[in-house]
Structures are given as structure tokens and as C-alpha cells.
LUMSELUM-817393 format. One record per atom (N, C-alpha, C): x, y, z; residue in three letters. Coordinates in steps of 0.001 Angstrom, whole numbers, padded with zeros to 6 digits, always signed. Example, Ala and Ser with C-alpha at 12.3 -4.5 7.8 and 13.67 -1.06 7.14 Angstrom:
BEGIN
+013190-005690+007800Ala/+012300-004500+007800Ala/+013200-003300+007800Ala/+012850-002250+007080Ser/+013670-001060+007140Ser/+012900+000030+007870Ser/
***
This chain:
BEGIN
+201188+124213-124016Unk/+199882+124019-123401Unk/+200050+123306-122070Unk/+199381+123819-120703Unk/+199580+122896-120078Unk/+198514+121774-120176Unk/+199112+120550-119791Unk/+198550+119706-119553Unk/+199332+118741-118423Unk/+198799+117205-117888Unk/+198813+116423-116955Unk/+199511+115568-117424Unk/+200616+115030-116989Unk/+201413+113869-117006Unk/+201525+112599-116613Unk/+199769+112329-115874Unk/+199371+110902-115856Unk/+197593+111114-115668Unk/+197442+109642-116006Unk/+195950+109621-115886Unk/+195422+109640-113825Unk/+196496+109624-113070Unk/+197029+109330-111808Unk/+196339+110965-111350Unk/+196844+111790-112254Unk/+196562+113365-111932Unk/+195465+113758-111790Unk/+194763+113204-113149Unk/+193245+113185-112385Unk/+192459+113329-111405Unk/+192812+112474-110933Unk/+192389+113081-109419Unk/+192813+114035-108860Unk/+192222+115033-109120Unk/+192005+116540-108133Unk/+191601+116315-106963Unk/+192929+117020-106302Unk/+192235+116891-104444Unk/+190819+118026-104393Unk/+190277+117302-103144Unk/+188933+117698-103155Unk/+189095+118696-102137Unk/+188614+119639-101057Unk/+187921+120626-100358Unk/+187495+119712-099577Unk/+187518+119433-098606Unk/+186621+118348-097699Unk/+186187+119541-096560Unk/+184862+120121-096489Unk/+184410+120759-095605Unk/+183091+119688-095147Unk/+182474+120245-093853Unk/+181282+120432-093700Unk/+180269+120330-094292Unk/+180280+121256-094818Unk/+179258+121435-096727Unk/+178810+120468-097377Unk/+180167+119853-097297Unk/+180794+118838-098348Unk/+182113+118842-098765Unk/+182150+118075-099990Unk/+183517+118005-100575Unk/+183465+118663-102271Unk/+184179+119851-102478Unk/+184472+119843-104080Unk/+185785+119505-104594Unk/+185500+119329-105774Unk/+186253+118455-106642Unk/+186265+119025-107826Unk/+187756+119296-108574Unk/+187586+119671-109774Unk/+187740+118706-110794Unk/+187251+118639-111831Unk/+187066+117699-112842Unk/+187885+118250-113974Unk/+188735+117496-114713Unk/+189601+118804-115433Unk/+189319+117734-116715Unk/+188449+118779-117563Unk/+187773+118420-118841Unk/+188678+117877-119864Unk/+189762+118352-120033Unk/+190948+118171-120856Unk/+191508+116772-120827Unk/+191504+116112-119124Unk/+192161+114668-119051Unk/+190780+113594-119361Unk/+189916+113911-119860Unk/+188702+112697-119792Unk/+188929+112389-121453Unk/+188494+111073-121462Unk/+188103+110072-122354Unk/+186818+110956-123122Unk/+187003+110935-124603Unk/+185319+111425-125093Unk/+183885+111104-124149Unk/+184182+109885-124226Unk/+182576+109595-123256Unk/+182541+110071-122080Unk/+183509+110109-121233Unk/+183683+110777-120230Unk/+183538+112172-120021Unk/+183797+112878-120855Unk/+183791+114475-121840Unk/+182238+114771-121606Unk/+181699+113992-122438Unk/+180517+114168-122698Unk/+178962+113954-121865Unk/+179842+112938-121336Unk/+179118+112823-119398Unk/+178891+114065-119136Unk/+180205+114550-118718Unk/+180161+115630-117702Unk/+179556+117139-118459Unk/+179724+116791-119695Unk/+179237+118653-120832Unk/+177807+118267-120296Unk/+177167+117077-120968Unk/+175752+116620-120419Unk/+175458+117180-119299Unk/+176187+117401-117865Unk/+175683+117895-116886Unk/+175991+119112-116557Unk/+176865+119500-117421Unk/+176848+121406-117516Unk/+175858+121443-118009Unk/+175597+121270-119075Unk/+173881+122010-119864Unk/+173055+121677-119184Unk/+173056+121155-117894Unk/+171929+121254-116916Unk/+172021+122586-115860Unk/+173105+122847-115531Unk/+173179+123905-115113Unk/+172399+125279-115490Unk/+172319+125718-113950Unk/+171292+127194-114678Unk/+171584+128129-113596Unk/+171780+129302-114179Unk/+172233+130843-113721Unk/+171154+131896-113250Unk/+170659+132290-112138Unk/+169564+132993-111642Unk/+169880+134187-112842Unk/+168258+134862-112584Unk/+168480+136078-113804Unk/+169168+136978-113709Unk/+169553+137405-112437Unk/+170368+138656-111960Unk/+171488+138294-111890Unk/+172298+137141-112296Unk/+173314+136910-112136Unk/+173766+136692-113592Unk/+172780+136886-114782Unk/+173269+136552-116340Unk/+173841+137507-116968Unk/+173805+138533-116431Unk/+174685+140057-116749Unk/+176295+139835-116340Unk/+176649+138982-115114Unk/+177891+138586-114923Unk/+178554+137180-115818Unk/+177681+136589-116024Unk/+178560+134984-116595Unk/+177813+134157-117724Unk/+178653+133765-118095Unk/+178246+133192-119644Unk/+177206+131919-119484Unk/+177194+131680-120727Unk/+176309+129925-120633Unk/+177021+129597-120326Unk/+177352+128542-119495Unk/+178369+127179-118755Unk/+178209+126352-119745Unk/+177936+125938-120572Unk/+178093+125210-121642Unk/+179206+125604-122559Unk/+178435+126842-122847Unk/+178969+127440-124508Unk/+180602+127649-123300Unk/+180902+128339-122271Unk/+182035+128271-121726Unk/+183062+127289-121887Unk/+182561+126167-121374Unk/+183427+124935-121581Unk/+183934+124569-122818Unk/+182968+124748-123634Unk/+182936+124311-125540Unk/+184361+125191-125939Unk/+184480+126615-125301Unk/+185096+127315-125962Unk/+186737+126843-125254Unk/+186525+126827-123632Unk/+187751+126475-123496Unk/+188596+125012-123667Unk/+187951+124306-124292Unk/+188052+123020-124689Unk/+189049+122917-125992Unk/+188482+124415-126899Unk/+189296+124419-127998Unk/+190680+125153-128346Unk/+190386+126019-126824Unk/+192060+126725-126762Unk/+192881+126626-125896Unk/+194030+126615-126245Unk/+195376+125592-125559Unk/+195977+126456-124433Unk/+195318+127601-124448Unk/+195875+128154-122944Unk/+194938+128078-121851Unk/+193399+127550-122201Unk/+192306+127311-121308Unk/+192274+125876-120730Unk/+192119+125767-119611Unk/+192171+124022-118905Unk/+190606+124526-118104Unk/+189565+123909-118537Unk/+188318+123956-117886Unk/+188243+122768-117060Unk/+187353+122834-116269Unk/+186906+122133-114529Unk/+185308+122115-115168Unk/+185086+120609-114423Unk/+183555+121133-113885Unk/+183882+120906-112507Unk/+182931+121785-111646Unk/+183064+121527-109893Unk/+181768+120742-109746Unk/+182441+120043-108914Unk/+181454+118433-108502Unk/+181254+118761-106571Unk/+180463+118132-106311Unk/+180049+118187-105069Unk/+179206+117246-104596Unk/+179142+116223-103727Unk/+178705+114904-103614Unk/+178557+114084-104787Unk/+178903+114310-105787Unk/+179470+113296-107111Unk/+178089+114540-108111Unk/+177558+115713-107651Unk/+177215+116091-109042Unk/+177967+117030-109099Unk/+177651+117340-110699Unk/+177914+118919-111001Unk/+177445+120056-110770Unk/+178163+121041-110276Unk/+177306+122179-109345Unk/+178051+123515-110162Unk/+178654+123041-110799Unk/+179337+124520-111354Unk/+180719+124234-112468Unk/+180936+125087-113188Unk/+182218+125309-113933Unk/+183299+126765-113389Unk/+184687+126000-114182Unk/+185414+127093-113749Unk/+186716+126600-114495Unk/+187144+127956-115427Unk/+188374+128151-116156Unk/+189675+128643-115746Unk/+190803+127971-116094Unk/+192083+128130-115391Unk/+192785+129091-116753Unk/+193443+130093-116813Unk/+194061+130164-118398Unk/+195493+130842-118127Unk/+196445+130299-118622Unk/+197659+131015-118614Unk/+197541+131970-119992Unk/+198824+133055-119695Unk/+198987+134233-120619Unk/+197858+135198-120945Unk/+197261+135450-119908Unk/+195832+136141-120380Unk/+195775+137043-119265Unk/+196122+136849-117958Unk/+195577+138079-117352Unk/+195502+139452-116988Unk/+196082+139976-118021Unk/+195440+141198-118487Unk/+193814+141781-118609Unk/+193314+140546-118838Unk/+191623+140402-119155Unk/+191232+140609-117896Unk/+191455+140415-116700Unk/+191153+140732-115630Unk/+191700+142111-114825Unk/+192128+142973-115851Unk/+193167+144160-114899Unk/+194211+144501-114355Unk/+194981+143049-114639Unk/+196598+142889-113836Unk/+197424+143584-115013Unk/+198647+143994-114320Unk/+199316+144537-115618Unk/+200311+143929-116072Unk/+200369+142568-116075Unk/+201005+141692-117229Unk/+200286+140616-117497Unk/+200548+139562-118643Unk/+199931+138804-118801Unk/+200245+137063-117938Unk/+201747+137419-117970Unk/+202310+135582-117505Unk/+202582+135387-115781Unk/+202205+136785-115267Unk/+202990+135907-114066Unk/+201932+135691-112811Unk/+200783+135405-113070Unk/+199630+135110-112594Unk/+198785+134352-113754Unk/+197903+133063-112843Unk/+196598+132494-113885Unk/+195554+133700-113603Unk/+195003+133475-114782Unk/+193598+134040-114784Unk/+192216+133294-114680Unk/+191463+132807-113804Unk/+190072+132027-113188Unk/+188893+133011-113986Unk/+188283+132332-114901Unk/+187238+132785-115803Unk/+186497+131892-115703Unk/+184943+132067-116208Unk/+183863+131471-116671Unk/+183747+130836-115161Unk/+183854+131487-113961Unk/+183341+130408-112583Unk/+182010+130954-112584Unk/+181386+129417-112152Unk/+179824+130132-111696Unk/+179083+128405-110742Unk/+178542+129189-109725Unk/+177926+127811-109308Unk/+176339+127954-109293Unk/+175946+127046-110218Unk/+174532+126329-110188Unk/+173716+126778-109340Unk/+172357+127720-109598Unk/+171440+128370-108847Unk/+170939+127628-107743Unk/+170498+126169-108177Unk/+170032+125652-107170Unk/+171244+125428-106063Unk/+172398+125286-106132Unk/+173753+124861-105548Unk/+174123+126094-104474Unk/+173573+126950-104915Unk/+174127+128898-104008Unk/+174215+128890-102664Unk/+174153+129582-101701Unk/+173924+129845-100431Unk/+174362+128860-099513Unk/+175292+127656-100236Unk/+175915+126854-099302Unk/+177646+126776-099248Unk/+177970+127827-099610Unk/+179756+128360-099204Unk/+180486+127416-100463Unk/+179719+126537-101526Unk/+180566+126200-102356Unk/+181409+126883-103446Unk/+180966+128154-103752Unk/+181946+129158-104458Unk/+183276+129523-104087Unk/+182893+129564-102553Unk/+183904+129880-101840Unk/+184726+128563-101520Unk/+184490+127285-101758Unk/+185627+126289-101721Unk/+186009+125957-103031Unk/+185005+126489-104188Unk/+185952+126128-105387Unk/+186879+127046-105598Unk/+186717+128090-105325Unk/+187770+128940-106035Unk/+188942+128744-104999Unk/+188993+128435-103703Unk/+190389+127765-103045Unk/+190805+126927-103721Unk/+189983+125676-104307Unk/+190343+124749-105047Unk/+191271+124821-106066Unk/+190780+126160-107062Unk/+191107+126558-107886Unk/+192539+127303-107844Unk/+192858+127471-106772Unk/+194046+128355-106682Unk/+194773+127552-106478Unk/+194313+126095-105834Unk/+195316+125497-105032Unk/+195643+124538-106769Unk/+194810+124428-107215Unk/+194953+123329-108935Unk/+196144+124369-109281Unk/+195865+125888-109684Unk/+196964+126546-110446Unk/+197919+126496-109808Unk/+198390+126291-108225Unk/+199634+126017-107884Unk/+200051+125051-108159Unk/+199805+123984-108074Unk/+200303+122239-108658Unk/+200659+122510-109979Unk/+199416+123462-110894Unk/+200067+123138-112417Unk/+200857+123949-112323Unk/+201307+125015-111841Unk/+202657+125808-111838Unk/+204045+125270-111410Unk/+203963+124044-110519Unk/+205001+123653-109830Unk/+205129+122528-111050Unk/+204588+121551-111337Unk/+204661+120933-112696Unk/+205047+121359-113578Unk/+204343+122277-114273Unk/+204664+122919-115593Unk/+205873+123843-115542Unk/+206353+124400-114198Unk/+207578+125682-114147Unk/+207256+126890-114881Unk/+205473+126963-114689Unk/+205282+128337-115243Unk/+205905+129817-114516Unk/+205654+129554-113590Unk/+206420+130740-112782Unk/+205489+131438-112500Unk/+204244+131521-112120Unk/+202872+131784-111523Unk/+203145+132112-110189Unk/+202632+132923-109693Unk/+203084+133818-107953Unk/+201529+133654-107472Unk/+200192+133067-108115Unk/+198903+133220-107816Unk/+198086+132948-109135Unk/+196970+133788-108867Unk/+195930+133526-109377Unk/+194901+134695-109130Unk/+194430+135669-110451Unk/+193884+136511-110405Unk/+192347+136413-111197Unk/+191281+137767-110695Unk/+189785+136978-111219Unk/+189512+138483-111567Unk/+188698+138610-112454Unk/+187835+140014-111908Unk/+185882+139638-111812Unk/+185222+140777-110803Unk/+184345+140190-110920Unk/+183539+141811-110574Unk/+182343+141593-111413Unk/+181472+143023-111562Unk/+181161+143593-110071Unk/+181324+144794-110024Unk/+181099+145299-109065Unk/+179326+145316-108370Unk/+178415+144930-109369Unk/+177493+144587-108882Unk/+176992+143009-108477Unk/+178087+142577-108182Unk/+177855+141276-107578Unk/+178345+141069-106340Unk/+177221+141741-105601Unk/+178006+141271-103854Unk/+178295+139765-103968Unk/+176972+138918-103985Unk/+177854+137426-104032Unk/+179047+136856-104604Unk/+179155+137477-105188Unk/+180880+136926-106460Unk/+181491+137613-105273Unk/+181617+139121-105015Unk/+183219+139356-104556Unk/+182891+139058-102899Unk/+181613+138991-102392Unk/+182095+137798-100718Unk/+182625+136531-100739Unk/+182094+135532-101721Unk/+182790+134265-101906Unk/+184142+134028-102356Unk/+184179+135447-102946Unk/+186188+135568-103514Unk/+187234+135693-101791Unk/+186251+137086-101592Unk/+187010+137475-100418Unk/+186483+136726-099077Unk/+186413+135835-098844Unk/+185929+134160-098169Unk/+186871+133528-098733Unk/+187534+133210-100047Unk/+188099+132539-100703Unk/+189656+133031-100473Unk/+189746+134395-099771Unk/+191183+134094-099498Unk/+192130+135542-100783Unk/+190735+135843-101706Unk/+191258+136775-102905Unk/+191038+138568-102273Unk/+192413+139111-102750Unk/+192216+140331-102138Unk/+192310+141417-103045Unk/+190758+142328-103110Unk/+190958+143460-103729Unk/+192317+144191-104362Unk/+192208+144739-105772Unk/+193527+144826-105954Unk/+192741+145900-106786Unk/+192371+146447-106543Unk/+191221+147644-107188Unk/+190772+147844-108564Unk/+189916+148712-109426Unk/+188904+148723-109968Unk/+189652+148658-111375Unk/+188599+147756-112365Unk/+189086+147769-113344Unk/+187745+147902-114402Unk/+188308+148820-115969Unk/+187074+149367-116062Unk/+186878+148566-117475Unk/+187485+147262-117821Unk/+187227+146299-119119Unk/+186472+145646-119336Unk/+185366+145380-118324Unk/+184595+144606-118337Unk/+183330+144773-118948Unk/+182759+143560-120167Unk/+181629+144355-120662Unk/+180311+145062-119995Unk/+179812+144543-118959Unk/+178906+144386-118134Unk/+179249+145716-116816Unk/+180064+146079-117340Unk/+180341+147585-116035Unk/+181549+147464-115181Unk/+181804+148424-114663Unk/+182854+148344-113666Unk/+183357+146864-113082Unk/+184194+146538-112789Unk/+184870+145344-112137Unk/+185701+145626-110970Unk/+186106+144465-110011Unk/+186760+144660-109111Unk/+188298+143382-109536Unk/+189210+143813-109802Unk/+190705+142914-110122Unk/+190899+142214-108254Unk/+190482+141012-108579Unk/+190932+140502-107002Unk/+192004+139102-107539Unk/+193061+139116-106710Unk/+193803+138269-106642Unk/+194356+137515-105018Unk/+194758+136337-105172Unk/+194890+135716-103963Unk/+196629+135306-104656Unk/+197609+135191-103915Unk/+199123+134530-103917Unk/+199006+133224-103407Unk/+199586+132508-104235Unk/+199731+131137-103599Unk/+200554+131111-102519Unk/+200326+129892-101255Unk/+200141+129225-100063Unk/+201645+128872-100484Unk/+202436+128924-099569Unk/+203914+127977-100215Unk/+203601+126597-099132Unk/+203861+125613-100072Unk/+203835+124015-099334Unk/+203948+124370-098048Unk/+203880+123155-097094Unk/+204301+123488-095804Unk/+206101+123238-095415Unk/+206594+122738-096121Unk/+208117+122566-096239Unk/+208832+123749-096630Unk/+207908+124517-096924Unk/+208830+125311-097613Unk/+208408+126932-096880Unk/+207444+126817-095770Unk/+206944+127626-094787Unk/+208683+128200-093986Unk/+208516+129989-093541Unk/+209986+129480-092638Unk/+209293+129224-091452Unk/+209683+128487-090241Unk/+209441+127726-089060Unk/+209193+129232-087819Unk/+208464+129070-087053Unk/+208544+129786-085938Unk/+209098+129686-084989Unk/+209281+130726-084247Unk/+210454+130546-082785Unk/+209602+129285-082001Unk/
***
């Protein structure tokens, strides 16, 4: 399972834009009360109607990845609230259209808070999010090359904030309950040390 090797880790670097700043909250390293803080402010969360055909309750989401050891759930925070959830899962992405399961994460259950929309924060969590699965890959020695999503083809907003986010079409995949999907994946950023140098 992965998990964090200090309470130090915790702290998820944040996104510092304009906007604001997001922050992932990684449900797994909190204290019960702390846990329960933050579930408390998922079940406040709420999903416009046209967007409930794409994504689950954010609640019942978290609940579920809480109990399985290949899921590491986030809530995304943004001036200290909660504005959204979002699932990290090794050995799974297949579920998204890739054709193996280990050598990419799979980003499930993302969704940001109706009232929260139209201000580019989708599009800094899921950088966030890619940039968390690189750290836990370099930690853990999963051997992760990225981070793959799929997202319904009737969601212009999901696949502009992906492809804003840096994730690139990797074409159509037809598993999804809710209809056609689009398999988008982004490759992780190599450190800057490890960039090769220009003339």
C-alpha cells in the first residue's frame, strides 16, 4: 500500500496561482478527528445536475477509497476550504483505457464543488495531482512514467481543464458506464536536476 513516511509529508505542496492556492489533503495521513473534519466538508460538497451522469457522491467516494489499499484519496482545499475531492490509485489503470495496469496512476473520483467552477481550480488540482503521484512514485519506487484519467466525452469542462492541466488525449475508450470516454494521460515533469541542460 502506498503510504507516507512522516507526519512532515503531510504537507502537500500547494499550486500557488493567482486564483489562489490548492492543496491536497491526503485523507489516509489524518488523525480520526481530523478525518472527520474534512469527510464533514465533503458532504457539503455539491455536483451541478449535468455533471451527475459523470461523478459520484464525493462522500460515498472518499468512504470507499478510504477502505482500499490501492486508493490514497485527497480532499482539494483552496483558501483553507474544501472545494473538491480527488483519487490517486495504483494497479488499476486499465479502468481508464490504458493497456496495462502498473505503469501509470489512475486519478478517479475528481470533481470540484459547483459553487467552486469557472475559476481554473480543476485545472490546478489535477497538476497537483500528477505532481503528488510523482513524489509517491519516487518514494515508493513504483515505477510510474505518469498519470492517466478518463473522462466522458460529454463533458467539455472535464476534458478543457485536463487538457489546461497538461493531460493529452490518448483516444477513445468505450468502458465507461455513462457513454463513450476520452483515455487522457499527462507523463511526469522530470525534477529540474535531472532536465538535460541546453546549449
Amino acid at each position: 500500500m502506498p503510504e507516507y513516511e512522516s507526519e512532515e509529508e503531510l504537507l502537500v505542496d500547494g499550486d500557488r496561482h493567482e486564483r489562489g492556492d490548492i492543496w491536497l489533503i491526503p485523507l489516509k495521513m489524518l488523525d480520526d478527528d481530523a478525518r472527520a473534519i474534512q469527510l464533514g466538508a465533503v458532504a457539503e460538497l455539491a455536483v451541478e445536475a449535468k455533471q451527475r451522469n459523470f461523478v459520484g457522491d464525493p462522500l460515498r467516494m472518499m468512504l470507499i477509497s478510504l477502505e482500499e489499499e490501492s486508493r490514497l484519496p485527497y480532499v482539494i482545499e483552496s483558501g483553507g476550504v474544501a472545494v473538491g475531492v480527488l483519487t490517486l490509485q495504483s494497479g488499476a489503470a486499465k479502468l481508464a483505457g490504458w493497456p496495462d495496469d502498473g505503469s501509470v496512476w489512475l486519478l478517479r473520483g475528481f470533481l470540484i464543488d459547483s459553487g467552486s467552477q469557472g475559476r481554473g481550480l480543476g485545472t490546478l488540482a489535477a497538476r497537483a495531482a500528477v505532481e503528488e503521484a510523482r513524489k509517491l512514485t519516487a518514494r515508493l519506487g513504483g515505477g510510474q512514467a505518469g498519470v492517466v484519467l478518463s473522462v466522458n466525452e460529454r463533458n467539455p469542462a472535464g476534458l478543457a481543464a485536463y487538457s489546461k492541466a497538461g493531460f493529452v488525449d490518448s483516444g477513445r475508450y468505450l468502458g465507461g458506464n455513462a457513454g463513450p470516454q476520452r483515455t487522457m494521460y499527462k507523463a511526469f515533469d522530470r525534477p529540474p536536476h535531472q532536465r538535460p541542460s541546453g546549449p
